[in-house]
C-alpha positions in Angstrom: 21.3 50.0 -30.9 22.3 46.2 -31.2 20.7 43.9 -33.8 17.8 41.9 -32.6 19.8 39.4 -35.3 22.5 37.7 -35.8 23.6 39.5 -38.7 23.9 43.0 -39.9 20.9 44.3 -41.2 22.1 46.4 -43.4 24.7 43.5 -45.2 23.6 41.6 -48.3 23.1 38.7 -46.9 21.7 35.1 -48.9 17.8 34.3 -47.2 15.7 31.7 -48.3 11.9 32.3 -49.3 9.4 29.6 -48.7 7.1 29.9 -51.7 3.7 28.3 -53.4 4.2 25.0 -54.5 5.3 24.4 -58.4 5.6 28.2 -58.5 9.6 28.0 -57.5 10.8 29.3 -61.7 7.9 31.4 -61.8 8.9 33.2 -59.1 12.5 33.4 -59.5 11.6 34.7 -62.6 9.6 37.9 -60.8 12.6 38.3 -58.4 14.8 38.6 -61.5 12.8 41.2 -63.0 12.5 43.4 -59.7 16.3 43.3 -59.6 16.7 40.8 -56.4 19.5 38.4 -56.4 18.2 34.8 -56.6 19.7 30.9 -56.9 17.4 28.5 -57.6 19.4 25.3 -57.4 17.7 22.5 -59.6 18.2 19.2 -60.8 17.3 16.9 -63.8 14.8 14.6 -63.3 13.9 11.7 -66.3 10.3 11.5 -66.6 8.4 9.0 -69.0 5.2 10.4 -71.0 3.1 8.2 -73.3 4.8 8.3 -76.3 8.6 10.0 -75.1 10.7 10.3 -72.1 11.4 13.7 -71.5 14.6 15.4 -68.8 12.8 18.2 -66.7 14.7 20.5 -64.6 13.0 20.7 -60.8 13.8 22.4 -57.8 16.9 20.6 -55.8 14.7 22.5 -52.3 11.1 22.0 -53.6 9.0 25.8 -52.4 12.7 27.3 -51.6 14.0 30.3 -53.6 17.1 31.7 -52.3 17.5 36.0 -52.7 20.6 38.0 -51.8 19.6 41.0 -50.7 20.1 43.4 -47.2 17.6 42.2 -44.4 16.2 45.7 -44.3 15.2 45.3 -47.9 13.3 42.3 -46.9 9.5 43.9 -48.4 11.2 43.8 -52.1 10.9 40.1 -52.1 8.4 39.4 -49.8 5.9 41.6 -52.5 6.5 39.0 -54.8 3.5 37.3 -55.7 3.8 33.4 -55.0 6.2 34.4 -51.9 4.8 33.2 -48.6 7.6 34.0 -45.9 10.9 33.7 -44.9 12.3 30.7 -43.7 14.2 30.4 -40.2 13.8 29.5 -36.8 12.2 31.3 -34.6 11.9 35.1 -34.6 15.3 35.0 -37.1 15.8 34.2 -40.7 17.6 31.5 -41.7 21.2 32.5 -43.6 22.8 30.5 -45.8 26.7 30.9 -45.3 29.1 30.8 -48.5 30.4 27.3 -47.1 26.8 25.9 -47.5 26.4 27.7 -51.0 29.1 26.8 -52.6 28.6 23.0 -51.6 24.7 23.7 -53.2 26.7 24.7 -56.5 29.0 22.2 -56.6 26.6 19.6 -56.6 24.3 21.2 -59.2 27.0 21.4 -61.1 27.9 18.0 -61.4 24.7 17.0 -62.5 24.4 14.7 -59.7 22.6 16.6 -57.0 19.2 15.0 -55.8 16.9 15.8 -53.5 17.4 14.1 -49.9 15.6 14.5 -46.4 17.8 16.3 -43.6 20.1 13.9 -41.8 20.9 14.6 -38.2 23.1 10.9 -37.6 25.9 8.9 -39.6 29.6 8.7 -40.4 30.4 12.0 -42.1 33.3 11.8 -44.5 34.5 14.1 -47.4 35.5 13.8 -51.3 39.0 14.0 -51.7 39.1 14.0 -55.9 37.0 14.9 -59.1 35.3 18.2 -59.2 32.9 17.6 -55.8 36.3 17.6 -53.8 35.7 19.1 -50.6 32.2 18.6 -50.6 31.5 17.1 -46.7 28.3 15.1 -46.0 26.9 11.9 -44.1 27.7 8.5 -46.0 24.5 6.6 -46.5 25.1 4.2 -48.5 28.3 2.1 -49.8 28.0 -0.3 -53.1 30.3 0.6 -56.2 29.2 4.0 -55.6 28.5 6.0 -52.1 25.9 8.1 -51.7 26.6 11.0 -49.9 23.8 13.7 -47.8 24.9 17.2 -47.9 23.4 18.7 -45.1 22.6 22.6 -44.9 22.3 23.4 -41.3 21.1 27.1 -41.9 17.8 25.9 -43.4 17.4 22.3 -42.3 17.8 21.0 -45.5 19.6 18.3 -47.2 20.8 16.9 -50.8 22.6 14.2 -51.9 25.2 13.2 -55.0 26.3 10.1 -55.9 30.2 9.9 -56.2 32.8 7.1 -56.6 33.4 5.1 -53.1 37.5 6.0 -53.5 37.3 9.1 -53.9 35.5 9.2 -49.8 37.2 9.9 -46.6 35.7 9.5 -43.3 36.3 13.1 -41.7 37.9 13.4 -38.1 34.1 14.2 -36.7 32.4 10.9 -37.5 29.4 11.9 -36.0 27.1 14.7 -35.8 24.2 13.9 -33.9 24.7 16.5 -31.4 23.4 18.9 -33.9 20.0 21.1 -32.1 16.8 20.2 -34.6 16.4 24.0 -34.8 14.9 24.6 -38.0 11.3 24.4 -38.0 10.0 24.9 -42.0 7.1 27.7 -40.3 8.0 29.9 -37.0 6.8 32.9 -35.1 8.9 34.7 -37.7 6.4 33.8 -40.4 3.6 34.7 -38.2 5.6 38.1 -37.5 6.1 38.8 -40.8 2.5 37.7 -42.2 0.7 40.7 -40.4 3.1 42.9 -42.7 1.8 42.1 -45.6 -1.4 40.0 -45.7 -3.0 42.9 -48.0 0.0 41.2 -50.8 -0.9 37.3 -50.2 -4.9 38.4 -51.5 -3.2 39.2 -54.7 -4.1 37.1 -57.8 
C-alpha cells in the first residue's frame, strides 16, 4: 500500500518536536538517554546579571528539538515528557532535508547564528568565502557587515549570521516570494497525534 506521506515510513528520517517552553536541553537530554537521535542547534547569548555578565547558550529554534529516527518509531519520542507534538503542516510532518541541516550547522558553527523570524521576500544571495561558504539566504541588511536570513522551508523557520558584505553574491533567483506559507507551527497533525497519547501529556 502507498504512503499516506511523503517519505518512507520506515527511513530514518530528521523531524522536529515542538516542545514546553525552556524545557528544549532538558529534553534533549531524555531523548539522548532513550537512544533517539537529537540536534539541538543553540547559540550564545551575553546576558548582564547584577554583579557579572555571563554567555548562555539558548536554543537557535526556541520549543524545537530536532530527532532522527524512522517515522514509524514516532511513540519513542513523542513519550518524552516535555514533548508536545510534531511539527508540520497539515496531516504530515515537517522533514528537514540534509541541505537545510547542514546550513543549521554551519551557522552554529561559526558562532554567528541568531535567531530570526521566517522571511518569505528579498534579494537572496550566497557566501562565496570563509567557512559559511555556500550558505544561501535573504540579504537584510548591508552596512560594513550583511546580515543574512537563512530560511528553512521544511519547518517555517528562519536564522540569521552576520558575515562580511564581500564575501555576498546575489544568487540567479533574486526573489522568493512565490514561496506557499505552508507551515503552520500547530495542525490537524497535532490534533491527530494528541488523541494517541494524552494519557503521556498528564505526566509530571
Amino acid at each position: 500500500m502507498a504512503s499516506l506521506f511523503p517519505f518512507d515510513p520506515d527511513e530514518f528520517n530528521w523531524f522536529v518536536l515542538f516542545v514546553r517552553t525552556n524545557q528544549e536541553k532538558t529534553t534533549a537530554a531524555r531523548l539522548g538517554a532513550a537512544g533517539i537521535e537529537y540536534f539541538l542547534p543553540t547559540f550564545p547569548s551575553l546576558r548582564q546579571w547584577k554583579d557579572r555578565r555571563v554567555t548562555l547558550e539558548l536554543p537557535l529554534f526556541p520549543s524545537y528539538v530536532f530527532v532522527r529516527l524512522p517515522y514509524r518509531e514516532r511513540l519513542r519520542a513523542l513519550t518524552v515528557s516535555s514533548v508536545l507534538y510534531m511539527v508540520g503542516p497539515g496531516h504530515s510532518p515537517a522533514v528537514l532535508t540534509e541541505e537545510e541541516l547542514a546550513w543549521i550547522r554551519q551557522g552554529v558553527n561559526s558562532g554567528k547564528a541568531v535567531p530570526h523570524e521566517y522571511l518569505h521576500e528579498g534579494q537572496r544571495v550566497i557566501i562565496t568565502s570563509g567557512a559559511l561558504s555556500g550558505l544561501q539566504g535573504i540579504l537584510v541588511r548591508q552596512v560594513n557587515q550583511a546580515r543574512l536570513v537563512v530560511s528553512l522551508d521544511s519547518i517555517g523557520r528562519g536564522f540569521a549570521v552576520e558575515v562580511d558584505l564581500e564575501s555576498v553574491s546575489r544568487c540567479e533567483e533574486t526573489n522568493i516570494s512565490a514561496l506557499p506559507q505552508r507551515f503552520p507551527v500547530q495542525s490537524a497533525f497535532h490534533n491527530a497525534e494528541a488523541s494517541q497519547r494524552s494519557v503521556h501529556l498528564r505526566r509530571t
